[in-house]
C-alpha positions as CSV (number, residue, x, y, z in Angstrom):
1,X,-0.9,-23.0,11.6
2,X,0.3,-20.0,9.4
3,X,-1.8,-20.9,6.5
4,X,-5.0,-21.0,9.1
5,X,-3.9,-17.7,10.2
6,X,-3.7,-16.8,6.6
7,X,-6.8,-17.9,5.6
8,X,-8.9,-16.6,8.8
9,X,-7.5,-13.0,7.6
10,X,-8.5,-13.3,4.3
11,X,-11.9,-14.5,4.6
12,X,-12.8,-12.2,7.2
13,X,-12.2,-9.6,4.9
14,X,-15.0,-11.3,2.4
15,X,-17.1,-12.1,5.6
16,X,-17.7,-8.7,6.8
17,X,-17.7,-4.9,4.6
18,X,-14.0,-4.4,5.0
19,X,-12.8,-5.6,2.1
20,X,-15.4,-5.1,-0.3
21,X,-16.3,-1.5,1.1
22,X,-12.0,-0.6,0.8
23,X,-11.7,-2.3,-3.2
24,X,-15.6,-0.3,-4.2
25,X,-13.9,3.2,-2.4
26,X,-10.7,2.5,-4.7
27,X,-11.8,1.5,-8.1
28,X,-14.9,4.2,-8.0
29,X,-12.1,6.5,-7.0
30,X,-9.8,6.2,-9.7
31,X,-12.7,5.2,-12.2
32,X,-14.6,8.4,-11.5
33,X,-11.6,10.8,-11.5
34,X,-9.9,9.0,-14.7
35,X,-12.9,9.0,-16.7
36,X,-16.2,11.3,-15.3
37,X,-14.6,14.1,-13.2
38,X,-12.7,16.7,-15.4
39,X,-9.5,18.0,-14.7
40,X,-5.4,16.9,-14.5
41,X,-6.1,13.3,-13.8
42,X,-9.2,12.7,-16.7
43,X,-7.4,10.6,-19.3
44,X,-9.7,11.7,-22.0
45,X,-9.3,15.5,-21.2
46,X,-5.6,15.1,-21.3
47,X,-5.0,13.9,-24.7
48,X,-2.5,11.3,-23.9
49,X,-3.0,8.0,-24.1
50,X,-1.0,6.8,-20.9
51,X,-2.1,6.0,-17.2
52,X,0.1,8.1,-15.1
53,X,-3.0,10.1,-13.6
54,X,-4.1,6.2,-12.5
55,X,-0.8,6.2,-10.3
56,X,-0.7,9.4,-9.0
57,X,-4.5,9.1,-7.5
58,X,-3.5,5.5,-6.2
59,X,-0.9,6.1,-4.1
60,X,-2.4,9.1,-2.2
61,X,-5.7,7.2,-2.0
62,X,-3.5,4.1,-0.4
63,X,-2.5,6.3,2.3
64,X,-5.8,6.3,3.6
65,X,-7.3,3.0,2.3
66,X,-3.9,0.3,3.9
67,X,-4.3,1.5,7.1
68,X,-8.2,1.9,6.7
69,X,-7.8,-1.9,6.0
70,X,-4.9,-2.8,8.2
71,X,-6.2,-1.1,11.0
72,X,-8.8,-3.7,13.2
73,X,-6.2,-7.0,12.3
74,X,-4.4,-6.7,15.8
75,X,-6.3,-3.9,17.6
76,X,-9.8,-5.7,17.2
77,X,-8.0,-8.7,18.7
78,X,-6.9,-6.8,21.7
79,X,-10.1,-5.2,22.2
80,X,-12.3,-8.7,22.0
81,X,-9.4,-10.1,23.7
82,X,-8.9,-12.7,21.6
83,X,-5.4,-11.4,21.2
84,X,-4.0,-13.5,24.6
85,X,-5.8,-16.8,23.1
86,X,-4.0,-16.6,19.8
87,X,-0.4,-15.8,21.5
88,X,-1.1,-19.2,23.3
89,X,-1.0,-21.2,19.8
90,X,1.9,-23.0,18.7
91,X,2.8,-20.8,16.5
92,X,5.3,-17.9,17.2
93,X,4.2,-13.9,17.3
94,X,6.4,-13.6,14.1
95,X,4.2,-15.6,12.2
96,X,1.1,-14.3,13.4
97,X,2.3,-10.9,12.3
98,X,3.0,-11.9,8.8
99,X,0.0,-14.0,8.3
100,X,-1.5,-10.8,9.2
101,X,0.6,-8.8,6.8
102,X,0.2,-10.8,4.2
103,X,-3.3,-11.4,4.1
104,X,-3.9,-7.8,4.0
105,X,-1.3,-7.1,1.2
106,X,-3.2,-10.1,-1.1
107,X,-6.4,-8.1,-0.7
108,X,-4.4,-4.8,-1.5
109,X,-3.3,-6.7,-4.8
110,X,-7.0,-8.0,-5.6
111,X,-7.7,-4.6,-5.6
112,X,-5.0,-3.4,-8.1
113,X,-5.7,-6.1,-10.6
114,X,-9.4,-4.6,-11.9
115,X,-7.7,-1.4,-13.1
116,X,-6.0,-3.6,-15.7
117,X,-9.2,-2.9,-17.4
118,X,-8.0,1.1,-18.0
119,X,-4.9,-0.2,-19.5
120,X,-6.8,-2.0,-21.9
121,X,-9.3,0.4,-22.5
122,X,-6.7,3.2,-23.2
123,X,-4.6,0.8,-25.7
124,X,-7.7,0.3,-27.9
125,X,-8.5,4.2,-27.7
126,X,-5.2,5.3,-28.1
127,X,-4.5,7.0,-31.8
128,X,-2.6,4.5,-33.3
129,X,-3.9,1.4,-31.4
130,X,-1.6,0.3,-28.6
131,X,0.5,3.8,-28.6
132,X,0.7,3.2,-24.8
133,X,4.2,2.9,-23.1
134,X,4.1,-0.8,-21.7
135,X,6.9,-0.8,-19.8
136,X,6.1,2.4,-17.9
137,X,2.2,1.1,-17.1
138,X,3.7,-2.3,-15.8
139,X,6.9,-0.9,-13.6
140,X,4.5,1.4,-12.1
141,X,1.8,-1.1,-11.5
142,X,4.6,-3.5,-9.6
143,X,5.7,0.1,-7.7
144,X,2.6,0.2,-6.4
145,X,2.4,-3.3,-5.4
146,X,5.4,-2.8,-3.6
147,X,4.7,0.2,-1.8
148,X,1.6,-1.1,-0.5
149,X,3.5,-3.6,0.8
150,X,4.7,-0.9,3.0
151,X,1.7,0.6,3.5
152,X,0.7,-2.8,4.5
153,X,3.1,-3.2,7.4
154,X,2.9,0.2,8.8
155,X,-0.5,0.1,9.1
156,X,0.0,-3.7,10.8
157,X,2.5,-2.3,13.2
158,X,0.0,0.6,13.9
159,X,-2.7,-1.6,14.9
160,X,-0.4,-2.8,17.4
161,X,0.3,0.1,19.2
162,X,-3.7,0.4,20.3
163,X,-6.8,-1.5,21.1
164,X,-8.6,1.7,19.4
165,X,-9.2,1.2,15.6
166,X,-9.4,4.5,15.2
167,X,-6.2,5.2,16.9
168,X,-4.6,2.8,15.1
169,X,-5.8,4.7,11.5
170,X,-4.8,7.7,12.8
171,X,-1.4,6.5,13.5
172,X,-1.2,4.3,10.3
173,X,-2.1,7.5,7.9
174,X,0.5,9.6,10.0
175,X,3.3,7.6,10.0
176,X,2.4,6.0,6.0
177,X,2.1,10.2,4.9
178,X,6.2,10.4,6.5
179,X,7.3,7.7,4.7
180,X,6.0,8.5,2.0
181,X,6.2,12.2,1.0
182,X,7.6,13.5,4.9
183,X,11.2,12.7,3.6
184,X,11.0,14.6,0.2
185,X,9.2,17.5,2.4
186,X,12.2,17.4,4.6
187,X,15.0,17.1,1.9
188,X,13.7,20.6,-0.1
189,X,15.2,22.1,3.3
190,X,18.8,21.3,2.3
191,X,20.8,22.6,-0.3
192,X,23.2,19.8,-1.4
193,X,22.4,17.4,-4.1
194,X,24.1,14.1,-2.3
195,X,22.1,15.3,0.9
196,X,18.8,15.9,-0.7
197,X,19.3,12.6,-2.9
198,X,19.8,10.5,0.3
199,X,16.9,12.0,2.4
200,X,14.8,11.5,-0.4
201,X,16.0,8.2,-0.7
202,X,15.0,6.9,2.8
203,X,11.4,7.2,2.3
204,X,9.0,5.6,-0.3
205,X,8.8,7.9,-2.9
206,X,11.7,8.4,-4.4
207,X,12.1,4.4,-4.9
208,X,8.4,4.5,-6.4
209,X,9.7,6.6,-9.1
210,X,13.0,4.5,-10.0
211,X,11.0,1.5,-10.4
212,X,7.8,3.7,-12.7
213,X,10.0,4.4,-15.1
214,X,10.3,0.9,-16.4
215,X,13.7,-1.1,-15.2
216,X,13.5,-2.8,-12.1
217,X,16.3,-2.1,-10.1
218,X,17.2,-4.5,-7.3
219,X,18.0,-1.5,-4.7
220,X,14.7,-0.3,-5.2
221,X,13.3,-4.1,-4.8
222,X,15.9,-4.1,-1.4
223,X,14.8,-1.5,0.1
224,X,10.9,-2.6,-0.2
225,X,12.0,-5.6,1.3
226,X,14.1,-4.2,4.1
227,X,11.5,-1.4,5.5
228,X,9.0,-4.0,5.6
229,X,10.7,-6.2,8.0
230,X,11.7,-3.5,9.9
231,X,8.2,-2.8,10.7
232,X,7.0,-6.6,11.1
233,X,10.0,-6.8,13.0
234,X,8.9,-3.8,15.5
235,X,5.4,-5.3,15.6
236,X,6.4,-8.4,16.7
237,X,9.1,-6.8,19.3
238,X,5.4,-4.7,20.4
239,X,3.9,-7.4,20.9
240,X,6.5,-9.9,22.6
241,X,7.0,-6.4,25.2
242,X,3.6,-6.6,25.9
């Protein structure tokens, strides 16, 4: 029954604009302001051959485009109610939820995958050939995959909260913008390093970087892990209430 509910998700993604208007919004994005649009983020304007411009625009686009993606996958099922149907299945709510979750986060990592293309274009262009840091391109890319994941689950759990789409975005972008630069806006308030380093170090950010730079560390990995089952977890606890 999970791999139905998997399944169902995914293809309605492909079925309808959803999907393929989210992935268009993201790779024009990033291709137009990498390559076209001049400024801090144009690769060829800058003069280095390295894709940190690509990340930068990615995650602040993502903060829009999860819960843009994320937002109709319980609150449309509410609204049609369809929602009271599904909970009858034999299948438990916890499942349901991360079907849910993890259809959307597969989309959000077919997505990713075309903008392997920029790393290949800038190691051919790059002055030698292949002067590009590897390791920095590829811990950043699985960052990103990560916090998506994140992204993901907020914007499941806010979809939850309301039969509203809308609501639901609005609520996804609000709570996805804390967690992911509210904490480092609320650290710069404090004055001592172990305080600042462990308010930073609650939201998404600051584990984005670790990881960019390369080594995978396994707190970094934990904490993805943990904040995403705190939210599937509050979803499901929404849901079961309800």
């Amino acid at each position: 029954m999970f791999s139905v509910i998997l399944r169902k998700e995914i293809t309605s993604f492909f079925t309808g604009l959803s999907g393929y208007l989210i992935t268009v919004v993201f790779l024009l994005s990033t291709s137009l302001m990498l390559w076209v649009i001049p400024g801090q983020y144009n690769i060829l304007d800058s003069g280095y051959s390295n894709l940190n411009s690509l990340f930068e625009i990615s995650q602040w686009l993502f903060i829009f485009l999860c819960p843009a993606l994320t937002m109709k996958t319980i609150a449309d099922e509410k609204q049609n109610g369809t929602w009271e149907l599904l909970a009858t299945k034999p299948i438990g709510i916890f499942q349901i939820v991360f079907g849910k979750f993890l259809a959307s986060w597969i989309l959000v990592i077919i997505t990713l995958i075309p903008t392997i293309i920029f790393l290949i274009t800038v190691y051919y262009i790059a002055e030698p050939v292949g002067n590009v840091d590897l390791a920095a391109f590829w811990g950043s890319f699985i960052g990103l995959i990560f916090g998506a994941s994140v992204f993901v689950s907020i914007g499941v759990f806010s979809s939850s909260l309301s039969k509203n789409q809308m609501g639901a975005f609005v609520v996804g972008v609000a709570i996805t913008f804390m967690m992911y630069y509210g904490f480092d806006m609320l650290a710069m308030l404090f004055e001592s390093g172990r305080t600042i380093s462990f308010i930073e170090n609650i939201g998404i950010h600051a584990h984005y970087k670790s990881i960019s730079r390369g080594v995978i560390d396994s707190r970094d990995i934990a904490y993805f892990i943990i904040v995403n089952i705190v939210f599937l977890y509050l979803t499901k606890k929404k849901l079961k209430i309800r």
